[in-house]
DRENDO-1510 file (C-alpha; in Angstrom, 1 decimal, always signed):
<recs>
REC; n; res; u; v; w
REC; 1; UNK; +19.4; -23.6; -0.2 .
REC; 2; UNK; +21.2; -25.7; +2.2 .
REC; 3; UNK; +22.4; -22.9; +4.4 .
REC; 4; UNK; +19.0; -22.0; +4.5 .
REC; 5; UNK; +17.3; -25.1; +5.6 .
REC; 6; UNK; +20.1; -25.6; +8.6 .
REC; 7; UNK; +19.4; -22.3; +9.6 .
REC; 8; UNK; +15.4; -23.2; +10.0 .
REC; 9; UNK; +16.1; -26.5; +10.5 .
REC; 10; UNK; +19.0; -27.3; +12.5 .
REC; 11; UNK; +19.3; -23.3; +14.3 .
REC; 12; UNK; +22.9; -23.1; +12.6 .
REC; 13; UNK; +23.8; -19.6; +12.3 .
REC; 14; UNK; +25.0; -19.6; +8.4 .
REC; 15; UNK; +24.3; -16.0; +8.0 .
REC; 16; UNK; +21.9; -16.6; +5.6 .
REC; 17; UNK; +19.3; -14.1; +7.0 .
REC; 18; UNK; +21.8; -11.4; +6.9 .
REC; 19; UNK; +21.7; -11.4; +2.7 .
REC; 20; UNK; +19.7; -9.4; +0.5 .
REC; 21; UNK; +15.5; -11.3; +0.3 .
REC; 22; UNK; +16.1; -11.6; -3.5 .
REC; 23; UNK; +19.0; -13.0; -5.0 .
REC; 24; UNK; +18.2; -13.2; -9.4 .
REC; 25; UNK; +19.4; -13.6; -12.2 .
REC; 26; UNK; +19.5; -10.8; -14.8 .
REC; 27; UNK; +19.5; -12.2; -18.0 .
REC; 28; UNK; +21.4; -10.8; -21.4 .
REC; 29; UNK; +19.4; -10.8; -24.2 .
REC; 30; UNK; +20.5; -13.6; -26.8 .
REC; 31; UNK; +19.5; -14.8; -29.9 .
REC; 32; UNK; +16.1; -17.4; -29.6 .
REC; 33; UNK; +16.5; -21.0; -30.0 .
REC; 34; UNK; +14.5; -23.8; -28.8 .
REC; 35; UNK; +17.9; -24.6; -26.2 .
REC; 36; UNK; +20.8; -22.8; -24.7 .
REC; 37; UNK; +23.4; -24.9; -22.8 .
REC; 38; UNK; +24.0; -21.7; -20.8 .
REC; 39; UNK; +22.2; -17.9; -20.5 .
REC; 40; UNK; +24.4; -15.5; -20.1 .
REC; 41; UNK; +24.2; -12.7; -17.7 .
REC; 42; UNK; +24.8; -11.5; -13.8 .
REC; 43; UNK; +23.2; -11.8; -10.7 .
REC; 44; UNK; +21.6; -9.1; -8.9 .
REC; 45; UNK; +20.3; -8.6; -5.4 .
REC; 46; UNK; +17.6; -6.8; -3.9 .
REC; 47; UNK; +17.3; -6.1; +0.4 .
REC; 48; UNK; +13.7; -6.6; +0.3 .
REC; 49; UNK; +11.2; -7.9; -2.3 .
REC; 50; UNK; +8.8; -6.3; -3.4 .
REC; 51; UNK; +11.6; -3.8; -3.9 .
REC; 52; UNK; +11.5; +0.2; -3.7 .
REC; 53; UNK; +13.9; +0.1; -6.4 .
REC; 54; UNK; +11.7; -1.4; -8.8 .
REC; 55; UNK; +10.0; +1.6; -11.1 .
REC; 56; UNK; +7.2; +1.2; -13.1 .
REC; 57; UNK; +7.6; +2.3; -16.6 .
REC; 58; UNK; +4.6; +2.7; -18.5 .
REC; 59; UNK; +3.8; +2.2; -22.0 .
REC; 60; UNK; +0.9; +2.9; -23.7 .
REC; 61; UNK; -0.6; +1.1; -26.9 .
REC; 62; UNK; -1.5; +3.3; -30.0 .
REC; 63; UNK; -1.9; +3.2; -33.7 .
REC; 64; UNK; +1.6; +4.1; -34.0 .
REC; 65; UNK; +2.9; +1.3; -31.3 .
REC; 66; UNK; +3.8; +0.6; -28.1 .
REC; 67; UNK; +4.6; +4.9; -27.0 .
REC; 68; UNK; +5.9; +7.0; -23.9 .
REC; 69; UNK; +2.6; +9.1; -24.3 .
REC; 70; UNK; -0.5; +8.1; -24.5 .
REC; 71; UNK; -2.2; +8.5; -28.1 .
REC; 72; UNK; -5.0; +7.6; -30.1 .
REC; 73; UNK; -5.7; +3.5; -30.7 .
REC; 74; UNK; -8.1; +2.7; -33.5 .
REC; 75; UNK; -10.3; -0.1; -31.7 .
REC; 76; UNK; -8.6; -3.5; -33.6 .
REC; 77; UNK; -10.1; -7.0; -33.9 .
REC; 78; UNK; -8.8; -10.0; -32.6 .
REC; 79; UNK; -9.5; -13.5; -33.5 .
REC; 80; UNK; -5.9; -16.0; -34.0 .
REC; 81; UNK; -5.7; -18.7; -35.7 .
REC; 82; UNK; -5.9; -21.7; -33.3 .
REC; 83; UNK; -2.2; -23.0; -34.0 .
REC; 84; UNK; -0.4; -19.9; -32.7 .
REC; 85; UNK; +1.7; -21.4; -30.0 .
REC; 86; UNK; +3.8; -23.8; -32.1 .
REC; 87; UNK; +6.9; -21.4; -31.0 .
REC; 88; UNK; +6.0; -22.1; -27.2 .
REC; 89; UNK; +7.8; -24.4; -26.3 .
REC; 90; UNK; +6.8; -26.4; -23.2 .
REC; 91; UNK; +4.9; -25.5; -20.5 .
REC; 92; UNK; +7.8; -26.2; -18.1 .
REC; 93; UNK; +10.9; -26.0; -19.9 .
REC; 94; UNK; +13.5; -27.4; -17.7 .
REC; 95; UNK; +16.4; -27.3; -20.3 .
REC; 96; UNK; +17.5; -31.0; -21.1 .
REC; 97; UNK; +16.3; -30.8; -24.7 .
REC; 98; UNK; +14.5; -28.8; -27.3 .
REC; 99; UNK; +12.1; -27.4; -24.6 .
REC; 100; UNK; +12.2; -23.5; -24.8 .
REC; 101; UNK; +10.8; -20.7; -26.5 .
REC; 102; UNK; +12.4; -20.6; -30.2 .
REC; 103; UNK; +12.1; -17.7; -32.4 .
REC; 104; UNK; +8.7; -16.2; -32.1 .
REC; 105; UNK; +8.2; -14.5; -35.5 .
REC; 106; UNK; +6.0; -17.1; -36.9 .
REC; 107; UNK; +3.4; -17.1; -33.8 .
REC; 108; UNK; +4.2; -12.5; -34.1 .
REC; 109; UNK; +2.9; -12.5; -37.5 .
REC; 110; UNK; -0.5; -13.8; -37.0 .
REC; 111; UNK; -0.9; -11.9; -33.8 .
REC; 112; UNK; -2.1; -8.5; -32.7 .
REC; 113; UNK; +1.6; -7.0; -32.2 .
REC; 114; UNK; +2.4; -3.2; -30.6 .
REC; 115; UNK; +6.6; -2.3; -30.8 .
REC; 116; UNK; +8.8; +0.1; -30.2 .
REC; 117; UNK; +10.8; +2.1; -32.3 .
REC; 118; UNK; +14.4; +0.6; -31.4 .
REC; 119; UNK; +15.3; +1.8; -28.0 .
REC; 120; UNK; +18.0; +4.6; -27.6 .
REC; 121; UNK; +19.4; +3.4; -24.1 .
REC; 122; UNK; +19.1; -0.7; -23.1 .
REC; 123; UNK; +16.1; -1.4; -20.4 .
REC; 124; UNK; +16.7; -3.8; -17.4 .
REC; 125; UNK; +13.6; -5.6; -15.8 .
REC; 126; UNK; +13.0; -7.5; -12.8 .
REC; 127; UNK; +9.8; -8.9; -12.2 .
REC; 128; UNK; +5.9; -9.2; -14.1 .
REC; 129; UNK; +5.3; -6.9; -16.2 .
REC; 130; UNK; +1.8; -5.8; -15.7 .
REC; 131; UNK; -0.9; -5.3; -19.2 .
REC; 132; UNK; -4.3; -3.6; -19.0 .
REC; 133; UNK; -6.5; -3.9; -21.9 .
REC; 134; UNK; -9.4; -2.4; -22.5 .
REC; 135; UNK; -12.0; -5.8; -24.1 .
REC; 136; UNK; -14.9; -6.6; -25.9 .
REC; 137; UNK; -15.8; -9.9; -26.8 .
REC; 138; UNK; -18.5; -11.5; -29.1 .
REC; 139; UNK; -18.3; -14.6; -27.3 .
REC; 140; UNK; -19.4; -15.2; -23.3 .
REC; 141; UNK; -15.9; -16.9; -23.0 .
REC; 142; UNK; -12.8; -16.5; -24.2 .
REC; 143; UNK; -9.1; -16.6; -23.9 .
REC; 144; UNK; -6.0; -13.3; -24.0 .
REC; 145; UNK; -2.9; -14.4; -24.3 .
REC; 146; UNK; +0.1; -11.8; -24.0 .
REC; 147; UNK; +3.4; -12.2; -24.5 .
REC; 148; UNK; +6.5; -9.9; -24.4 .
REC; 149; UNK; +9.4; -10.4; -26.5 .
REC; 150; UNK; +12.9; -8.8; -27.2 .
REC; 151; UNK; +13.2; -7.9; -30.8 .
REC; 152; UNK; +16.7; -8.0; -32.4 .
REC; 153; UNK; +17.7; -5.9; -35.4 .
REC; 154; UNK; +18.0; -9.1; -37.6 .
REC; 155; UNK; +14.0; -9.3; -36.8 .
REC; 156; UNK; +14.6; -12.2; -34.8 .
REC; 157; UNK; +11.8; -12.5; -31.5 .
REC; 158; UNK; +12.8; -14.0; -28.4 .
REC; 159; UNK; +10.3; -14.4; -25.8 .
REC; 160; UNK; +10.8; -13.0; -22.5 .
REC; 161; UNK; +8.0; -13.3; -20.9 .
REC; 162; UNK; +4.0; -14.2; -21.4 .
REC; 163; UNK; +0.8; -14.2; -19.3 .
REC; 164; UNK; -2.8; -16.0; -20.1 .
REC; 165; UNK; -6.2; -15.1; -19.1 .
REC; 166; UNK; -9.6; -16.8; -19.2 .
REC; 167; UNK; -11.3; -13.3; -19.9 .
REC; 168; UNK; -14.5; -15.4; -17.3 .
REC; 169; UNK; -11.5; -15.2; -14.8 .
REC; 170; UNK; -11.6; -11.5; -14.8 .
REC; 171; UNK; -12.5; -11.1; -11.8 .
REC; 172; UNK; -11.0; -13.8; -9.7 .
REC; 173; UNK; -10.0; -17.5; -10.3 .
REC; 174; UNK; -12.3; -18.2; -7.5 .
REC; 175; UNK; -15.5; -16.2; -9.1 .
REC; 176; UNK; -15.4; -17.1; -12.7 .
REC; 177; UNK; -18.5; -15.6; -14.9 .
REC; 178; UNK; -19.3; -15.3; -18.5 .
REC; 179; UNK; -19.1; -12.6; -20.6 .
REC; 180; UNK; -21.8; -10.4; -21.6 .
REC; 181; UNK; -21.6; -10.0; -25.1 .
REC; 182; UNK; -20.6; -6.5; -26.3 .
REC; 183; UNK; -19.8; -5.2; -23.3 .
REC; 184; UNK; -16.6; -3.3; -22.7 .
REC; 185; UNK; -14.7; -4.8; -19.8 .
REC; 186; UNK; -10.6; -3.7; -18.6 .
REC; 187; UNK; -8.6; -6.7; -17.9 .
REC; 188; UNK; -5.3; -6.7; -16.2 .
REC; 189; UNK; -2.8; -9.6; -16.9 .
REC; 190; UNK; +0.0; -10.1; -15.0 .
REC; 191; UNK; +3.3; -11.6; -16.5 .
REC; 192; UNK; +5.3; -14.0; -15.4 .
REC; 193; UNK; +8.0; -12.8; -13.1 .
REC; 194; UNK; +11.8; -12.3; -15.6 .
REC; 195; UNK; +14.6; -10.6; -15.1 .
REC; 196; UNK; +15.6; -9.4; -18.6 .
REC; 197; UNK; +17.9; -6.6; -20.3 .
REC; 198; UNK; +16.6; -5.5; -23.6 .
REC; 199; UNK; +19.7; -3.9; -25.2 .
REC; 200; UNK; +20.0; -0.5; -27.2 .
REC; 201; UNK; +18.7; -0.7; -30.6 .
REC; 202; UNK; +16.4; -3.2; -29.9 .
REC; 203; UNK; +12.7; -3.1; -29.6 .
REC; 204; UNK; +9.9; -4.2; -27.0 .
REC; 205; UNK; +7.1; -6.2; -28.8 .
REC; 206; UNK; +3.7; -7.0; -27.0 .
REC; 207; UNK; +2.4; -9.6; -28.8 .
REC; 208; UNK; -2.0; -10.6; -28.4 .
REC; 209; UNK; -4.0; -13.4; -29.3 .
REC; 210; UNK; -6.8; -15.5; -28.7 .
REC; 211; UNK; -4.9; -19.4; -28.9 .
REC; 212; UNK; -1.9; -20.5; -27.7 .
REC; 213; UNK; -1.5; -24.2; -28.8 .
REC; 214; UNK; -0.9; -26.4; -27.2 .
REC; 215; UNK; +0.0; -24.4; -24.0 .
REC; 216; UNK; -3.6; -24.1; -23.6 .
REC; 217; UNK; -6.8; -25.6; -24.3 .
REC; 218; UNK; -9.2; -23.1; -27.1 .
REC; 219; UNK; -11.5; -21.9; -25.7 .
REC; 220; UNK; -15.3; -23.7; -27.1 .
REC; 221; UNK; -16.0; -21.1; -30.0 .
REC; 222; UNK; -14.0; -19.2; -32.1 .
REC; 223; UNK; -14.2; -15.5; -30.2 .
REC; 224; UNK; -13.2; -12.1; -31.6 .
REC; 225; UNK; -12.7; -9.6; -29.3 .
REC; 226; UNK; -12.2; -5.4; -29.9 .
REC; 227; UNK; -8.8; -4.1; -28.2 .
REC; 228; UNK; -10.0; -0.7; -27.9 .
REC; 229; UNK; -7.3; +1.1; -25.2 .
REC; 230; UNK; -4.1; -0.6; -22.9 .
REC; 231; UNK; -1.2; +0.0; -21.5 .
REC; 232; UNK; +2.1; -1.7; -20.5 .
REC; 233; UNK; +4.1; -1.5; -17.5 .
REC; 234; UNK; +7.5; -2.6; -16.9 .
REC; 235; UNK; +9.0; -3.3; -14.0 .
REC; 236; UNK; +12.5; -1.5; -14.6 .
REC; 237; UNK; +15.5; -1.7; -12.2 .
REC; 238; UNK; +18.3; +0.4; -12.9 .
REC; 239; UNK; +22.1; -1.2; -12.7 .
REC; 240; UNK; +23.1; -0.7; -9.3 .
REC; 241; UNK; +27.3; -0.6; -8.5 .
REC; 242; UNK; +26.4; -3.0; -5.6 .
REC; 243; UNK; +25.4; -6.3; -8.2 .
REC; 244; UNK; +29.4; -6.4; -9.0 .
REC; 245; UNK; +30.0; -7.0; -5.1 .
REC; 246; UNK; +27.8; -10.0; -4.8 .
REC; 247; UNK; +29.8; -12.5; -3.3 .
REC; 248; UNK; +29.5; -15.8; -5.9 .
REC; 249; UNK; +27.3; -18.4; -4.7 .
REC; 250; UNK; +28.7; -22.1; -3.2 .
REC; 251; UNK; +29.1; -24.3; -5.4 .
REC; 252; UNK; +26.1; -27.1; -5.3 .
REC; 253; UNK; +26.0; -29.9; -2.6 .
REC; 254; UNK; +25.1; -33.3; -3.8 .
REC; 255; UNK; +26.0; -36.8; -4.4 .
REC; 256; UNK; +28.0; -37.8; -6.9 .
REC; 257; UNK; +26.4; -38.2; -10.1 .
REC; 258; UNK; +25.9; -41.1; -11.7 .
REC; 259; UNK; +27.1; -42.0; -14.8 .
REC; 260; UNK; +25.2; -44.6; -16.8 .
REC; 261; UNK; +25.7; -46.2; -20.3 .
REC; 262; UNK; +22.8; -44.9; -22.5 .
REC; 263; UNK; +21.5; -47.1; -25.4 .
REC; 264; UNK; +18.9; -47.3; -27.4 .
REC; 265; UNK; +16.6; -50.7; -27.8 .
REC; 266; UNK; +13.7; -49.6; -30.9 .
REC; 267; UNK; +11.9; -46.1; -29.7 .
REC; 268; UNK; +13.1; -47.1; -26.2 .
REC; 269; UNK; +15.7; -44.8; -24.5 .
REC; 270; UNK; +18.2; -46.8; -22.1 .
REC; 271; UNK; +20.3; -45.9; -19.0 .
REC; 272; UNK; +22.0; -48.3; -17.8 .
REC; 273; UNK; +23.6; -48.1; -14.1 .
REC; 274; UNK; +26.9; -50.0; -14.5 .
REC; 275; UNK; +27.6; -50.6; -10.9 .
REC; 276; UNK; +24.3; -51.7; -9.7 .
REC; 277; UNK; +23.6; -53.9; -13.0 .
REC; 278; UNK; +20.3; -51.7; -13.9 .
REC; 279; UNK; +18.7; -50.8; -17.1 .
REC; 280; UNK; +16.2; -47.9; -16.7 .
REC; 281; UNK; +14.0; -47.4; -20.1 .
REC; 282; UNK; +11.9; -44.7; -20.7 .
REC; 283; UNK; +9.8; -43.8; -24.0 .
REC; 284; UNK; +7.7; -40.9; -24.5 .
REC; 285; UNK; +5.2; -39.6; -27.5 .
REC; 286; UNK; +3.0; -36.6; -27.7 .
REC; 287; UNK; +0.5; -36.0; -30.7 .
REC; 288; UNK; -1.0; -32.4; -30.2 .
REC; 289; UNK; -3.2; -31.5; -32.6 .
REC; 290; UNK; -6.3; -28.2; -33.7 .
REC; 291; UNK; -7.2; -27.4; -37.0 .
REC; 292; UNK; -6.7; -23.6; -37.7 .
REC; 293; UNK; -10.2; -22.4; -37.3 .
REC; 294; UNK; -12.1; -25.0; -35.6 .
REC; 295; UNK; -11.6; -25.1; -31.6 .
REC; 296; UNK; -13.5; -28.3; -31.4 .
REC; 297; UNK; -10.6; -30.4; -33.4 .
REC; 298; UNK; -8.1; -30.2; -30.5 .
REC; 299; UNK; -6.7; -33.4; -29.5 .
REC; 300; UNK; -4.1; -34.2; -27.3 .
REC; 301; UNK; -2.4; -37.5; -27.6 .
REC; 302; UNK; +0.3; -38.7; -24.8 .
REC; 303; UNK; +1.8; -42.1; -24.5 .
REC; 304; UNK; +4.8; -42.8; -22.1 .
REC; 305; UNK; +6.6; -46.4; -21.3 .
REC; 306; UNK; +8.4; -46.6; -19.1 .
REC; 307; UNK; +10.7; -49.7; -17.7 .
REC; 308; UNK; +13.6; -51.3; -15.1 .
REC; 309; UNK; +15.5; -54.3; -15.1 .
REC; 310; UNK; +18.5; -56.1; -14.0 .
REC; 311; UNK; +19.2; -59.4; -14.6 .
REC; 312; UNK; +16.4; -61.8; -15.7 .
REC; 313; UNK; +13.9; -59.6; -13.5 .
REC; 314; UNK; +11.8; -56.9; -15.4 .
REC; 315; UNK; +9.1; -54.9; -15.1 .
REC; 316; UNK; +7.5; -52.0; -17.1 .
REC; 317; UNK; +4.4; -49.8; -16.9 .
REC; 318; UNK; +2.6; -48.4; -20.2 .
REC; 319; UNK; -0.1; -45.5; -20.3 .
REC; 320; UNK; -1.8; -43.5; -22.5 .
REC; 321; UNK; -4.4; -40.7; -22.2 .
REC; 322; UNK; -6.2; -39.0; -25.4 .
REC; 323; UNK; -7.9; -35.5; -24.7 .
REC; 324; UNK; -10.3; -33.9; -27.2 .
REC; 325; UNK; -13.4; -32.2; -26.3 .
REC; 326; UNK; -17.2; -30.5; -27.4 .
REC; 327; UNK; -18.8; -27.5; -26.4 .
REC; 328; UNK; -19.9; -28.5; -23.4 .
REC; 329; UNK; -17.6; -31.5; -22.3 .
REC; 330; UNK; -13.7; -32.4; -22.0 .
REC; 331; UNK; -13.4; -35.9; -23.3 .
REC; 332; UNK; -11.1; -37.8; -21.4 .
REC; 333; UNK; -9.8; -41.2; -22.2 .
REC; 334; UNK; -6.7; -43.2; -20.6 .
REC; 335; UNK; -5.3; -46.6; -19.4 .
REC; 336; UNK; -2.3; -47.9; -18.0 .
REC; 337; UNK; -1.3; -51.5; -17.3 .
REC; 338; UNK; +1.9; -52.6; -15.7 .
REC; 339; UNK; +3.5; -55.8; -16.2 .
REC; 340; UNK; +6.0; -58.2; -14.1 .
REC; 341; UNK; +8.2; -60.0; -16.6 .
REC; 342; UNK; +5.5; -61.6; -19.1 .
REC; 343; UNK; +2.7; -61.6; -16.4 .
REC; 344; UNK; +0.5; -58.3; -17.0 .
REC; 345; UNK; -0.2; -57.2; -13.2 .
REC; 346; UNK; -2.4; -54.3; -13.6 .
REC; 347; UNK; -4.8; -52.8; -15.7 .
REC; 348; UNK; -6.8; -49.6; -15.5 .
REC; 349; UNK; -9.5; -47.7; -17.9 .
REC; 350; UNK; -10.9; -44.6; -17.9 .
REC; 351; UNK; -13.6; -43.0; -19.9 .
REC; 352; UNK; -14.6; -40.0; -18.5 .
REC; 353; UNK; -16.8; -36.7; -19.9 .
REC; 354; UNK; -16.1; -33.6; -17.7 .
REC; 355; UNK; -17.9; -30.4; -17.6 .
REC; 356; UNK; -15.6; -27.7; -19.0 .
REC; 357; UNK; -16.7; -25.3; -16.8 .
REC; 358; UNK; -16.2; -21.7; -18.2 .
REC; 359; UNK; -12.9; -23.4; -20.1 .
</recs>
């Protein structure tokens, strides 16, 4: 990155622009956990992105599974449980903690799942895999929620990649429309973009559903919809000799880390910057909650303190926010209030109802 901004920013000639567009990282399949201190894997390159070296390889969903060929699908019903999700992880998982996909198995088995039998050669992607579905729904909105996963011969389900559609989206984030009840619509949803091998004797699940808590908000009545046809495509790249010449990349350019004294002080969390004589505090609790066939119980629940002192001078800033919602409203309630030593500086409410819009 830096060699990039001094060429654009400075006119140094770094050589950047002479490298391959896409530089990724092509990540070995591993056992799912909720962290990994490191992914293994390689990097890859491509000259220009999209890429011609990029195939699409299609899979097609039948009554016998995910196939090569396209087959007969007996039309099957869809309507999850509202706490599928809990194997999620978060939203934006940046790998400090317990933030990542764990092992999907439990979220598998109460969702419409298509396999395949265990592969004979292993499959590299690079890129969003692309669904279409062919959909009916019994309700004029509704959520899909697709996820593809690498399943290991112990059974084991790691997540590789997922994508989530507001079926009123259909046509266009910027045209959203109800659905007409029993009609037959075909949806495409788009992955998110992964760079993944999925090794020999393995198999490719594509998991459905109609929740996934709390990732996203259900949708206002509990909607079944009829998956009557679909296909997959993957976005395979094969191994190219050239990957193993990639020269490695510089080492990161920073300042030198800090290293502070942590501590605890009740639920409070403590850093403590030795050389500058300050305390930084930080507490954080999240309550998510949806009862598992009533999309009207959600509730989200977030609280988040958060302080700084040094010396006798201290300050520290406290909010909260509760979500929960009816049909036809989100209702939103929050507050934060900020104090200077013992004197409270600030306070803010907010009571709010807001259309849901098609959510």
């Amino acid at each position: 990155m830096l060699r990039w901004w001094d060429h654009w920013l400075k006119g140094v000639d770094t050589g950047v622009m002479d490298e391959p567009m896409l530089r990724a990282w092509m990540t070995d399949s591993v056992k799912p956990a909720s962290h990994h201190e490191t992914l293994p894997g390689r990097w890859v390159a491509e000259r220009s992105w999209p890429s011609p070296g990029i195939t699409p390889r299609r899979l097609f969903l039948t009554d016998e599974g995910l196939r090569n060929e396209a087959a007969p699908l007996t039309a099957r019903t869809l309507c999850s449980p509202q706490t599928v999700g809990k194997c999620s992880g978060d939203w934006v998982p940046f790998g400090r903690g317990h933030d990542q996909a764990y092992d999907q198995r439990d979220d598998d088995a109460r969702s419409l799942i298509f396999e395949t039998p265990p592969l004979d050669a292993p499959i590299e992607t690079l890129g969003a895999a692309i669904v279409t579905l062919d959909v009916v729904s019994d309700r004029p909105i509704a959520n899909l929620v697709v996820r593809l996963c690498d399943v290991h011969p112990s059974g084991e389900s790691l997540r590789v990649s997922y994508g989530i559609l507001n079926l009123t989206h259909r046509d266009g984030h910027d045209k959203p429309a109800p659905l007409a009840v029993g009609q037959r619509y075909r949806v495409r949803i788009q992955l998110n973009d992964a760079g993944s091998v999925f090794p020999a004797g393995h198999r490719i699940r594509l998991a459905l559903s109609t929740a996934y808590w709390p990732m996203i908000w259900p949708s206002p009545e509990l909607a079944t919809l009829l998956i009557s046809g679909g296909t997959l495509d993957l976005p395979v790249r094969e191994p190219q000799a050239t990957d193993a010449l990639l020269p490695p990349l510089p080492g990161p350019a920073s300042a030198p880390p800090e290293k502070p004294t942590v501590t605890r002080r009740g639920d409070l969390h403590i850093e403590r910057i030795d050389r500058l004589g300050l305390e930084l505090g930080t507490e954080n609790k999240s309550q998510f909650h949806v009862e598992e066939d009533d999309p009207l119980s959600a509730v989200a629940d977030l609280r988040r303190t958060w302080t700084m002192s040094r010396d006798a001078w201290q300050i520290r800033v406290e909010t909260q926010m509760r979500l929960s919602c009816t049909r036809d409203v989100f209702l939103l309630r929050g507050s934060l209030r900020a104090w200077d030593g013992a004197n409270e500086v600030c306070r803010r409410e907010w009571d709010r109802a807001i259309p849901r819009d098609f959510l």
